[in-house]
MIDOSE-1310 file (N, C-alpha, C; in nm, 2 decimals, decimal comma, always signed):
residues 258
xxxx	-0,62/-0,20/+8,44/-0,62/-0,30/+8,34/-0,61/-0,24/+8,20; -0,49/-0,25/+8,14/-0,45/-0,23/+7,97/-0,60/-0,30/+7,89; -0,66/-0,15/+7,80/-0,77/-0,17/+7,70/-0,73/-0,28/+7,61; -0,80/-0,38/+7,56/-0,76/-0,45/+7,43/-0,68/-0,38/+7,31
xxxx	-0,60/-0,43/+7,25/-0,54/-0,39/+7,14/-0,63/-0,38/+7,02; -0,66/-0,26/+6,93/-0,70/-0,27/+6,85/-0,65/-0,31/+6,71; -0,79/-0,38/+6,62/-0,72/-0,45/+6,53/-0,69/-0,40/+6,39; -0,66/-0,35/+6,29/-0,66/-0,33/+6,22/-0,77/-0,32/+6,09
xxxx	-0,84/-0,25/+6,02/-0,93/-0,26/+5,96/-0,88/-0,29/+5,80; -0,95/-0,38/+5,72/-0,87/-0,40/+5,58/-0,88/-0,25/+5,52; -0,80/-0,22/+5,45/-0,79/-0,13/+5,37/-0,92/-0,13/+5,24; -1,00/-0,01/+5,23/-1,08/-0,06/+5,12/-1,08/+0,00/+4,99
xxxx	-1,09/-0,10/+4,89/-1,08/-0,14/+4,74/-1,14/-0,04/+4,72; -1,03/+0,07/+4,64/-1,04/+0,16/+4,52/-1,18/+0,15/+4,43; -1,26/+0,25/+4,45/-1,37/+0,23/+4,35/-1,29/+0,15/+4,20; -1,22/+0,23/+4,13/-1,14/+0,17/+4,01/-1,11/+0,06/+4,00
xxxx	-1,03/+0,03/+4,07/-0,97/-0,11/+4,09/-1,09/-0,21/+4,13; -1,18/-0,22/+4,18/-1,32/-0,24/+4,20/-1,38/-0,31/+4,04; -1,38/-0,17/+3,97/-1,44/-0,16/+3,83/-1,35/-0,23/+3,77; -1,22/-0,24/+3,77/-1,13/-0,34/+3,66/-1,11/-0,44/+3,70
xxxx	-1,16/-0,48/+3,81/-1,17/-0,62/+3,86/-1,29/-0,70/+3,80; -1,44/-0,63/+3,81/-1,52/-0,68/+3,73/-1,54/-0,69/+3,57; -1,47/-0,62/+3,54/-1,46/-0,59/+3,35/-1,37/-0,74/+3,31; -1,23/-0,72/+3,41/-1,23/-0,83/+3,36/-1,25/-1,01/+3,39
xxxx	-1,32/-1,01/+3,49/-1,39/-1,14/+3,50/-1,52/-1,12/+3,39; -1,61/-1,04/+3,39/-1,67/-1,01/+3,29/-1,59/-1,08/+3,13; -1,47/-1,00/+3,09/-1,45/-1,06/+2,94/-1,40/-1,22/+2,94; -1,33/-1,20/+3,08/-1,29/-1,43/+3,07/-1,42/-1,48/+3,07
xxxx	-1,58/-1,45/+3,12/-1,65/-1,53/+3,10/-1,69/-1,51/+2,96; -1,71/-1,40/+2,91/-1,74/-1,39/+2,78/-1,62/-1,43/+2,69; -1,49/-1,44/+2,69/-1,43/-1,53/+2,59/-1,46/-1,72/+2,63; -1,46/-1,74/+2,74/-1,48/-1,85/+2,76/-1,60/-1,90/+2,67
xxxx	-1,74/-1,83/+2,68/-1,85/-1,88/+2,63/-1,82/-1,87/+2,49; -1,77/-1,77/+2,39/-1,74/-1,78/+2,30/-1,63/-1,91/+2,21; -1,56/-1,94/+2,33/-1,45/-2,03/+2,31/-1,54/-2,17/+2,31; -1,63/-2,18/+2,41/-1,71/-2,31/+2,41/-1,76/-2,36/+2,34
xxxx	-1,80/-2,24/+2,29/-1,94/-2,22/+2,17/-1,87/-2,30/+2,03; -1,72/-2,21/+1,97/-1,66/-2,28/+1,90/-1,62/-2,41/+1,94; -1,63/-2,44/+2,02/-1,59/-2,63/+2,04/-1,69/-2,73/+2,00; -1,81/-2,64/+2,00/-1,92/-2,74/+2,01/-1,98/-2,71/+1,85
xxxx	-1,86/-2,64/+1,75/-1,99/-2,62/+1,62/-1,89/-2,74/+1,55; -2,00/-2,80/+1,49/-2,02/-2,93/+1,43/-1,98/-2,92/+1,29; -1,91/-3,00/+1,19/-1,87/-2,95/+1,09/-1,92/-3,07/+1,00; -1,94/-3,19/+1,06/-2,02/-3,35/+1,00/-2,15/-3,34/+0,92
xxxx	-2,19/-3,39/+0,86/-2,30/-3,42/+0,74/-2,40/-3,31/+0,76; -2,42/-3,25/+0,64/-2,55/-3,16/+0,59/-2,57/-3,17/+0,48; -2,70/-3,14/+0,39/-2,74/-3,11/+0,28/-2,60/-3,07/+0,18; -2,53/-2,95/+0,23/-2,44/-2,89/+0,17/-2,30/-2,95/+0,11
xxxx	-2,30/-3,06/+0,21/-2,11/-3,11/+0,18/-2,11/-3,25/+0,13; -2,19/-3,26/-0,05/-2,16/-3,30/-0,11/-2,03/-3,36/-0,17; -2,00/-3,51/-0,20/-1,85/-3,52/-0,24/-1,83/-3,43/-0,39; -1,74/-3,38/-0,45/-1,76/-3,29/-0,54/-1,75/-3,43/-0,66
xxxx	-1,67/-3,50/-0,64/-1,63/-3,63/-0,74/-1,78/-3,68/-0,75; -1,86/-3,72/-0,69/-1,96/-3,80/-0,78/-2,08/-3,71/-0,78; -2,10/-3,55/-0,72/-2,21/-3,45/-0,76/-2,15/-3,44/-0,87; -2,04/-3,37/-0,96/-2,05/-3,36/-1,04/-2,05/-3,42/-1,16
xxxx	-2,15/-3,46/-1,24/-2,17/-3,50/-1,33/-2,20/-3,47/-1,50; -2,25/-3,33/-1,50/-2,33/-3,31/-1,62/-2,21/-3,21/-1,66; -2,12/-3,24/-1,73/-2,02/-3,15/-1,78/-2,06/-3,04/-1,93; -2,00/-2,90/-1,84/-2,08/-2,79/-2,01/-1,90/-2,73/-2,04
xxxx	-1,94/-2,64/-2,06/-1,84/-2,61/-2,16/-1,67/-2,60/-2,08; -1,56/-2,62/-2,15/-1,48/-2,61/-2,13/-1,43/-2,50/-2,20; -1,27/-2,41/-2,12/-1,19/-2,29/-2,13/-1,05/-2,32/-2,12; -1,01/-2,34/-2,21/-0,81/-2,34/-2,15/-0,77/-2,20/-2,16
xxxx	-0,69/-2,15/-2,10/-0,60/-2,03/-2,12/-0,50/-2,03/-2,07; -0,42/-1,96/-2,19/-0,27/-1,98/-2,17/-0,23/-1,85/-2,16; -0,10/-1,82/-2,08/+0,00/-1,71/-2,11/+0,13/-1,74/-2,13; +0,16/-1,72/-2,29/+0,27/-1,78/-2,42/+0,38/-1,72/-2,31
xxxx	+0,39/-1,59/-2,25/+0,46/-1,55/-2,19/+0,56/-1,62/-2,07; +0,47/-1,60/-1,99/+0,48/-1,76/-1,90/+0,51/-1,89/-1,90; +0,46/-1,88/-2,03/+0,42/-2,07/-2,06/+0,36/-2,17/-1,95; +0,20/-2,07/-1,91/+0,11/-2,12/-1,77/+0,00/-2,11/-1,83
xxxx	-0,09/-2,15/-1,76/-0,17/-2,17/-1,84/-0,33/-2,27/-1,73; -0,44/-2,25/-1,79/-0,55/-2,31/-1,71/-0,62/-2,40/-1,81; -0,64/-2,54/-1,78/-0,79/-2,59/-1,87/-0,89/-2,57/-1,77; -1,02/-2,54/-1,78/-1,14/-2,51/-1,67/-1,22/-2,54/-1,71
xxxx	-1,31/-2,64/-1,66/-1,46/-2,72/-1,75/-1,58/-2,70/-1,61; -1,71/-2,61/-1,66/-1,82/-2,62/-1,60/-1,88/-2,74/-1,56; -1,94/-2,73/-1,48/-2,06/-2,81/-1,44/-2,18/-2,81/-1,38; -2,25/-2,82/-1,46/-2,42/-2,79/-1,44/-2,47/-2,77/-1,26
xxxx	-2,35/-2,88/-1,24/-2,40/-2,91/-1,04/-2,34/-2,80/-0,97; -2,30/-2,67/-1,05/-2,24/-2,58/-0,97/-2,09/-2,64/-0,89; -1,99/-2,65/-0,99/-1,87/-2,71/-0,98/-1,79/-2,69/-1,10; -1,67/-2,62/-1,05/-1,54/-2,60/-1,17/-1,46/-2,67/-1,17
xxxx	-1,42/-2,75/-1,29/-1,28/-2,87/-1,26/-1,14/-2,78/-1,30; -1,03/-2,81/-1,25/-0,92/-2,67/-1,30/-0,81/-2,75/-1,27; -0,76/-2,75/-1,43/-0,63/-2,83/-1,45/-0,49/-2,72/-1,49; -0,40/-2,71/-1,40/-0,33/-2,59/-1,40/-0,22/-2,62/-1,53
xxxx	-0,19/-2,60/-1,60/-0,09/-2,60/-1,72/+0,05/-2,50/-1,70; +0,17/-2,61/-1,69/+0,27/-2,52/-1,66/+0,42/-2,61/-1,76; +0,44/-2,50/-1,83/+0,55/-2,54/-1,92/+0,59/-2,68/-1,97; +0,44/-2,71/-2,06/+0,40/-2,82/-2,14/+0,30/-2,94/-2,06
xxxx	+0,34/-2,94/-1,93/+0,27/-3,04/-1,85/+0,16/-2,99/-1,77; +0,10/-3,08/-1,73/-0,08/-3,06/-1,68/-0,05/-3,10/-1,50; -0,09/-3,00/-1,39/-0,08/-3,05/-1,34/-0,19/-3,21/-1,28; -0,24/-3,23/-1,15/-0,36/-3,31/-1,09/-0,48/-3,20/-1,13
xxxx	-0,62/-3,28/-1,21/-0,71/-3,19/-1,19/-0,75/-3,15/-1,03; -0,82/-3,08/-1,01/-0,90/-3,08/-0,89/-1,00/-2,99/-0,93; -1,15/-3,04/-0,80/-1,29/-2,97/-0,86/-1,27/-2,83/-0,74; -1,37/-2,70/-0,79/-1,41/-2,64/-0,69/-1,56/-2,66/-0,73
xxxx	-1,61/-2,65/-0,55/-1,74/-2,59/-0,53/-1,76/-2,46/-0,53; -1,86/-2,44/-0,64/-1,87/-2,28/-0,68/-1,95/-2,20/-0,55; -2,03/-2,28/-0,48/-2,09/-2,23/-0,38/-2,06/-2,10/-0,27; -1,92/-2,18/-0,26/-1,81/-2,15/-0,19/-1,73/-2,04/-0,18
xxxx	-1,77/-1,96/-0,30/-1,62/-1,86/-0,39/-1,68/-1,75/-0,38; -1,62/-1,67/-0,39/-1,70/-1,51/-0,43/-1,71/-1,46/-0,55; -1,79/-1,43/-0,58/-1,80/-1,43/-0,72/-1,72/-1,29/-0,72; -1,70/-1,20/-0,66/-1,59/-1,08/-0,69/-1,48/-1,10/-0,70
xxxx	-1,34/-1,13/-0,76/-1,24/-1,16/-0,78/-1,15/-1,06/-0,76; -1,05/-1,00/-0,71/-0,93/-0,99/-0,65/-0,87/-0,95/-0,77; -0,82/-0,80/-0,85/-0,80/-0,80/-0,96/-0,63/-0,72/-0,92; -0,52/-0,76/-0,94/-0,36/-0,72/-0,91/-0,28/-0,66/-1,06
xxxx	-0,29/-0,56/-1,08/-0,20/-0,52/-1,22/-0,07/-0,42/-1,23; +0,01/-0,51/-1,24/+0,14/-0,44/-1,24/+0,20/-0,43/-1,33; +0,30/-0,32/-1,33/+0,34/-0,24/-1,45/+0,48/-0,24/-1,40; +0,60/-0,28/-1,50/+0,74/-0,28/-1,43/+0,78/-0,18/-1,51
xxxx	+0,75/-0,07/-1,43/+0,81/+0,10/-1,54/+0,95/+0,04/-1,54; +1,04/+0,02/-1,40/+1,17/+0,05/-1,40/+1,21/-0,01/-1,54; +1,19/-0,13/-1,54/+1,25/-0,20/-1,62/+1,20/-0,22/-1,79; +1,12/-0,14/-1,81/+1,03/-0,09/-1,95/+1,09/+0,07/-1,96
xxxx	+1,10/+0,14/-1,86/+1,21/+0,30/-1,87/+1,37/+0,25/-1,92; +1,41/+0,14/-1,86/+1,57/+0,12/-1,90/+1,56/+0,02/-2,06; +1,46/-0,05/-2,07/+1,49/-0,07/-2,20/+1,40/+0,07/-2,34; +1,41/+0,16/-2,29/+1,36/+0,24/-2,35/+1,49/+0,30/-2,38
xxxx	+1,56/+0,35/-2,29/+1,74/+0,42/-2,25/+1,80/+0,34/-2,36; +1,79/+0,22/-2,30/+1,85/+0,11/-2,36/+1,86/+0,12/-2,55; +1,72/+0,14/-2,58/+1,68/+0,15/-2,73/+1,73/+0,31/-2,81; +1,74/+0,41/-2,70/+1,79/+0,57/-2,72/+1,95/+0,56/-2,75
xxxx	+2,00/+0,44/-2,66/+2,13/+0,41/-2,69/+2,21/+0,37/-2,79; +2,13/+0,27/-2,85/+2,12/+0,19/-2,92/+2,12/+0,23/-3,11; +2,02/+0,31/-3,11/+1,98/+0,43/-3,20/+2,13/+0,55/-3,21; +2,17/+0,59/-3,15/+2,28/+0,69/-3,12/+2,42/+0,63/-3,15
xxxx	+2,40/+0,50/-3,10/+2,56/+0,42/-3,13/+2,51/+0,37/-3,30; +2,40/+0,33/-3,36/+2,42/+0,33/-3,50/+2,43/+0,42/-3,60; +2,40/+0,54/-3,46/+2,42/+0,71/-3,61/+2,60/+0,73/-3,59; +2,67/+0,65/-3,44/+2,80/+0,74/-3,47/+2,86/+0,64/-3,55
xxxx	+2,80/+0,53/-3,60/+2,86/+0,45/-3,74/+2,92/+0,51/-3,83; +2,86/+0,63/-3,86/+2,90/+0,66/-3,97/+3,02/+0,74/-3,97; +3,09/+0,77/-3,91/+3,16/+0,85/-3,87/+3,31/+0,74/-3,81; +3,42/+0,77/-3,91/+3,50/+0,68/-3,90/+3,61/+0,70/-3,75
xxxx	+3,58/+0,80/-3,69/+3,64/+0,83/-3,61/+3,60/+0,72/-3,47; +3,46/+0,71/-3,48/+3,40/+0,67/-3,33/+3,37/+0,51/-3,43; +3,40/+0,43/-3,48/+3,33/+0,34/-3,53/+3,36/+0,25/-3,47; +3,46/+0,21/-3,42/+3,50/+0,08/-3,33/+3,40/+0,13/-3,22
xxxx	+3,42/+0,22/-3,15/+3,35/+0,23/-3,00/+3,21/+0,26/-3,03; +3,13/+0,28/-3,14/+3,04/+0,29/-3,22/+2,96/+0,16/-3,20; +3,04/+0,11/-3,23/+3,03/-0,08/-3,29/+2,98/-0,12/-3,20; +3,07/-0,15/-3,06/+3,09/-0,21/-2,93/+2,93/-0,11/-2,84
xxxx	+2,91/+0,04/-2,85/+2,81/+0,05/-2,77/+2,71/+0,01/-2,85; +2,68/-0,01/-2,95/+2,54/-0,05/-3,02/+2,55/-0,26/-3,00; +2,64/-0,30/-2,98/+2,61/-0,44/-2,92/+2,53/-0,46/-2,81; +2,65/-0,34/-2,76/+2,59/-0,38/-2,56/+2,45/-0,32/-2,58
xxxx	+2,43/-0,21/-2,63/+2,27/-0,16/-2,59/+2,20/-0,22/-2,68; +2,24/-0,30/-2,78/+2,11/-0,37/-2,82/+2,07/-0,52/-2,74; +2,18/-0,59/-2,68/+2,21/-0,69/-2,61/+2,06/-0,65/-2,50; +2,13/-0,52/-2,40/+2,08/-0,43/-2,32/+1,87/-0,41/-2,33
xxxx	+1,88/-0,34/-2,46/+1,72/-0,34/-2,46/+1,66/-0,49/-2,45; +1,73/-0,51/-2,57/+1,60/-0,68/-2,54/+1,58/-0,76/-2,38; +1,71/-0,74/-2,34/+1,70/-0,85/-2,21/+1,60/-0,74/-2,10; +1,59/-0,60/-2,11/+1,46/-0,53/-2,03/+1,39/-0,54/-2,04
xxxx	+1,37/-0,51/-2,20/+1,22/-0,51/-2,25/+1,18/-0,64/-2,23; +1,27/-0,76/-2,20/+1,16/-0,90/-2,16/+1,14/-0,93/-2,01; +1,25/-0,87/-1,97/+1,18/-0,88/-1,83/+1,13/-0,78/-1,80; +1,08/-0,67/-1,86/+0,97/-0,56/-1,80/+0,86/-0,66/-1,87
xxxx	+0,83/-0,68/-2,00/+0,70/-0,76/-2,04/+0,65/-0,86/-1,96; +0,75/-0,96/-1,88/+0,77/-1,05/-1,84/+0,71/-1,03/-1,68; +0,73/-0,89/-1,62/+0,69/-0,88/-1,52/+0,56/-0,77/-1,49; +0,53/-0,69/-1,58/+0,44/-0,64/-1,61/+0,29/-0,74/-1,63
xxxx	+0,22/-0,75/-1,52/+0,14/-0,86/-1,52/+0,01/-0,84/-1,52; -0,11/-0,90/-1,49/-0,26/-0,86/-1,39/-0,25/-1,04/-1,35; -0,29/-1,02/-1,23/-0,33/-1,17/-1,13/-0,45/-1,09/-1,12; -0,56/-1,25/-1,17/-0,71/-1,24/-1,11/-0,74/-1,33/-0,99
xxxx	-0,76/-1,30/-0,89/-0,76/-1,43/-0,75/-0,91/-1,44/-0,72; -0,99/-1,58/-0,74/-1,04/-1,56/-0,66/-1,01/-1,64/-0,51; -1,11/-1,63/-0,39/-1,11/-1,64/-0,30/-1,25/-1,70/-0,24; -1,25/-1,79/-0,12/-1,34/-1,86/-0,03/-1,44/-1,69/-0,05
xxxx	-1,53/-1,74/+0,00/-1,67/-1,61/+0,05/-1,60/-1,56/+0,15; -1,59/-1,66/+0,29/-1,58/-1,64/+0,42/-1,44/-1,63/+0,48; -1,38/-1,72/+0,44/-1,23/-1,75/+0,44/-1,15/-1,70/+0,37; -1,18/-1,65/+0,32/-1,06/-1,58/+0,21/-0,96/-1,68/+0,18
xxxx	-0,96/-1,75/+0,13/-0,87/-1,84/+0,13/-0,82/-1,84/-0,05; -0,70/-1,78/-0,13/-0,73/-1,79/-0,25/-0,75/-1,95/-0,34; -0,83/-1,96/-0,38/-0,89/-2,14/-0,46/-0,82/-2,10/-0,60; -0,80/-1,99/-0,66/-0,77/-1,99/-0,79/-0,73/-1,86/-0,86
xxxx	-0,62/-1,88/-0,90/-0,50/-1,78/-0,91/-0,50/-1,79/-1,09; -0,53/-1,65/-1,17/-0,47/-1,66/-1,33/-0,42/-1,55/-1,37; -0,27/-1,57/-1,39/-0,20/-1,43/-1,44/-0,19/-1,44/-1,57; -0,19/-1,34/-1,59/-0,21/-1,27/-1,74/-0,06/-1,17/-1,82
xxxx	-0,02/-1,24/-1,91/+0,12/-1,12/-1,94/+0,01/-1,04/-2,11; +0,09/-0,97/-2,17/+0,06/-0,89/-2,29/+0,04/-1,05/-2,34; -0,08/-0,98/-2,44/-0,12/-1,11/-2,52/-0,22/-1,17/-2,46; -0,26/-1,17/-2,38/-0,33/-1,30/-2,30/-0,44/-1,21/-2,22
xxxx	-0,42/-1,06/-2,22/-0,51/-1,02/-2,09/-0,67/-1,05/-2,13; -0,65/-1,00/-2,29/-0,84/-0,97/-2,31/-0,88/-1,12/-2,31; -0,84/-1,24/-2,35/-0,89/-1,38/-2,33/-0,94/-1,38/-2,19; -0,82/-1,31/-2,10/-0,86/-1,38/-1,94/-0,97/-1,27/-1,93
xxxx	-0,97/-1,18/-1,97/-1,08/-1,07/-1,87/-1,22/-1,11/-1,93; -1,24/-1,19/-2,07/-1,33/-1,20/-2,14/-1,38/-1,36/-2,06; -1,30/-1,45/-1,98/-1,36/-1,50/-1,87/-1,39/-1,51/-1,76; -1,35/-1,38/-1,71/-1,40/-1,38/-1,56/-1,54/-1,35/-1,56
xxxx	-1,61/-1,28/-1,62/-1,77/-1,26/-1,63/-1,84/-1,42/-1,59; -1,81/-1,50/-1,73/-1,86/-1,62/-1,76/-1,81/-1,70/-1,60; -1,69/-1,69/-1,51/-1,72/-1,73/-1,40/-1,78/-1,70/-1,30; -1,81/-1,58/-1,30/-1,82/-1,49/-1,21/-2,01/-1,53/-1,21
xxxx	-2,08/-1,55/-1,30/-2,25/-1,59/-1,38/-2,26/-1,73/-1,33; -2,13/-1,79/-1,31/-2,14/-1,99/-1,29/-2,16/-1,95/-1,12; -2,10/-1,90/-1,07/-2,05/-1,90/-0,92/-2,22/-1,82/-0,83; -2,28/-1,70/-0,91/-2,36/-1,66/-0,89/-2,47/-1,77/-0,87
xxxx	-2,47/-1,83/-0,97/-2,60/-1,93/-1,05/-2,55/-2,07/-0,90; -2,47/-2,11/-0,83/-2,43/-2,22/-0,78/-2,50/-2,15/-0,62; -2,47/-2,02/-0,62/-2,53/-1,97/-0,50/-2,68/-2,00/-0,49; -2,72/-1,96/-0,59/-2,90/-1,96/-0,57/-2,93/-2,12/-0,50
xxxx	-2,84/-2,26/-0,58/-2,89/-2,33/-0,48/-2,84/-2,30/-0,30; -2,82/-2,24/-0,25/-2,75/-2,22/-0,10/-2,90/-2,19/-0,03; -2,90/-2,30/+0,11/-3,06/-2,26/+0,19/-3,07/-2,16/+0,29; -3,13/-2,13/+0,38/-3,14/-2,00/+0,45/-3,04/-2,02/+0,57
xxxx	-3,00/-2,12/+0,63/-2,95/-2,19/+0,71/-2,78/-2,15/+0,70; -2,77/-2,05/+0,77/-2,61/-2,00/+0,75/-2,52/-2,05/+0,78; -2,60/-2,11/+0,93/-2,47/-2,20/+1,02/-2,42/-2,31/+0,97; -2,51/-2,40/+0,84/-2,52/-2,50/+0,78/-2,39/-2,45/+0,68
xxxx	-2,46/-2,31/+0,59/-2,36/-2,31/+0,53/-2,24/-2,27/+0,54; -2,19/-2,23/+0,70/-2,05/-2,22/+0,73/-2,00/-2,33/+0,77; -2,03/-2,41/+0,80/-1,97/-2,54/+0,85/-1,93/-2,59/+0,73; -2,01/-2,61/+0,56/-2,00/-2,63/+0,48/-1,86/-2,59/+0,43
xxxx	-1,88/-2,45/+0,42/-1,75/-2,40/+0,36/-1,66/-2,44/+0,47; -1,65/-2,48/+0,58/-1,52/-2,48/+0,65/-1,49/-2,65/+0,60; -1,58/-2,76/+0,61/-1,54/-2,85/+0,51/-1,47/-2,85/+0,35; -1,52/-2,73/+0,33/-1,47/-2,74/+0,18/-1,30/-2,68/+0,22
xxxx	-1,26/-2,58/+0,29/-1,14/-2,59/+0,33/-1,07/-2,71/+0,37; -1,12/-2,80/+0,44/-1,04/-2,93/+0,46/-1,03/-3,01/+0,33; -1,12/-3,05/+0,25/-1,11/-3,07/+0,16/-1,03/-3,05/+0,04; -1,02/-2,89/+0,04/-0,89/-2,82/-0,06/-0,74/-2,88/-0,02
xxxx	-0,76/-2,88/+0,11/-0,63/-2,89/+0,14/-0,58/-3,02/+0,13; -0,70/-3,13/+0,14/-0,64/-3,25/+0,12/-0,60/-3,29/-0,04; -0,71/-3,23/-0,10/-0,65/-3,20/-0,29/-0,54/-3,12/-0,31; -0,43/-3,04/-0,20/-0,34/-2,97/-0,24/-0,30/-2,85/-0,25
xxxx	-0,48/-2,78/-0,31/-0,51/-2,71/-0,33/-0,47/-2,56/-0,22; -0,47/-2,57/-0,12/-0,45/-2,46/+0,00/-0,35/-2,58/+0,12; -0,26/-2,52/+0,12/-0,14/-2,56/+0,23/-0,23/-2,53/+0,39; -0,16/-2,60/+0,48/-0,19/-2,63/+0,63/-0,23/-2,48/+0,67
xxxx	-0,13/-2,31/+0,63/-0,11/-2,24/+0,73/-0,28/-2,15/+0,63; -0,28/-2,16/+0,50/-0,41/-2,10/+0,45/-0,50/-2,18/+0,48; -0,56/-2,27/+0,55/-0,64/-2,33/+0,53/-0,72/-2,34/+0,67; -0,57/-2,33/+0,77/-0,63/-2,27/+0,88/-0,62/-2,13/+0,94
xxxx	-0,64/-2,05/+0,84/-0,68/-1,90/+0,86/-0,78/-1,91/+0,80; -0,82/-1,98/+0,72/-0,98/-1,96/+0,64/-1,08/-2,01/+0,74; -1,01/-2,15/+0,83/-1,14/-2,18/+0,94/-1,13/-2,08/+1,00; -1,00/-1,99/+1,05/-1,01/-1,92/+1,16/-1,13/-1,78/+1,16
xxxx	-1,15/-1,77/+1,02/-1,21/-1,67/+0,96/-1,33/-1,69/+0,96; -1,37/-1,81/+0,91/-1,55/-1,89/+0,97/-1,59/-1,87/+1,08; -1,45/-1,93/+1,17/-1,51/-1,95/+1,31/-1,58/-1,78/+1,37; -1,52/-1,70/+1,33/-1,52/-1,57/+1,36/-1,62/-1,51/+1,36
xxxx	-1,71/-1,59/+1,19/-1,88/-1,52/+1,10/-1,98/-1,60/+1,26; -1,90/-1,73/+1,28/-2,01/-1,81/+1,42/-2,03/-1,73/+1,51; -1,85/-1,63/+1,58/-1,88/-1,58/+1,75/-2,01/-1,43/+1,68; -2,02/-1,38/+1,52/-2,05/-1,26/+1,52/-2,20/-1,30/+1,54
xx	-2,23/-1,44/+1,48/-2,40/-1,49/+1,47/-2,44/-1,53/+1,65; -2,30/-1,56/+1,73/-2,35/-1,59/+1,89/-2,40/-1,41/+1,97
């Protein structure tokens, strides 16, 4: 009588492959729970998400600033309730006000200063040229072609020297706390810088002072600022694709607090 046929035994699972099998069911349950977690944070009524239109009421000092350069320009008026109104001015016309909640901002601002050598070095050339073609004036030999280079290089400097001024700039931004999201943008050409630098303090003291009212309750006040993103964006203020990177950016401060 022929012994039974034997059967084959499973092959057994690689310690390794073992281990990367549990790591990663391990991280799908932990993005899951994190994923969940963000579904269920609430972003509806607290203390914090006042309408900014009828909290603010007790209006203090007003700031316009202009850059003649530009022809741009900010009106900015405080408010006692911890709220900035900001009417943007651009080549004679005003845009829509809209308010910010100072609560919201960082009081550190985002400081950008550029310097357009290239084009400040060629109207320099430009002006070396310009000087040289009015000394070969005198000289009757070169005086037509004399004539003709001291047009073009003077033509030449001015149109540099205004677009090197012109682009030679400082942008102060500020930005959401959490979101980064920029709420207010002021560039500055020659002429205009010490006005703007002599207000960022004075906002910088409003934004501080709007924090102290903020309660211990973080989660309160992240949902808050993620309201205040919807909000901007329904005033204009921050487009669909910044607005949702700034929630994306909250949501992120929630999985660090889970």
């Amino acid at each position: 009588m022929a012994p039974p046929p034997k059967t084959a035994s499973p092959a057994p699972i690689a310690p390794s492959a073992a281990k990367q099998a549990v790591a990663k069911q391990a991280a799908a349950q932990a993005a899951a729970a994190h994923a969940a977690a963000a579904e269920h944070i609430l972003i509806e009524g607290d203390d914090l998400g006042g309408d900014p239109a009828t909290a603010a009421r007790t209006q203090g000092d007003t700031v316009v600033l202009r850059n003649p350069i530009r022809r741009i320009g900010a009106e900015l008026t405080f408010y006692d309730e911890g709220y900035l109104k900001v009417i943007e001015l651009a080549k004679g016309s005003a845009d829509a006000p809209f308010l910010l909640d100072l609560r919201f901002v960082d009081p550190v601002p985002k400081i950008e200063r550029v310097i357009a050598m290239r084009w400040l070095t060629a109207a320099f050339g430009s002006g070396a040229l310009a000087v040289l073609a009015a000394f070969l004036l005198r000289f009757d030999a070169f005086y037509v072609v004399a004539l003709a280079a001291l047009c073009l290089a003077t033509l030449g400097t001015i149109a540099t020297l205004y677009v090197g001024i012109y682009s030679s700039h400082e942008k102060i931004e500020f930005c959401t706390l959490h979101g980064r999201a920029a709420v207010l943008e002021l560039v500055a050409n020659l002429g205009s810088i010490k006005r703007f630098h002599a207000f960022v303090p004075t906002l910088c003291r409003a934004i501080e002072e709007a924090a102290e009212r903020i309660g211990a309750d973080t989660s309160a006040y992240l949902r808050a600022e993620m309201r205040e993103h919807y909000r901007l964006r329904g005033d204009g203020v921050l487009d669909n694709d910044e607005c949702a990177k700034g929630t994306g950016r909250i949501l992120a401060q929630f999985d660090v607090q889970l």
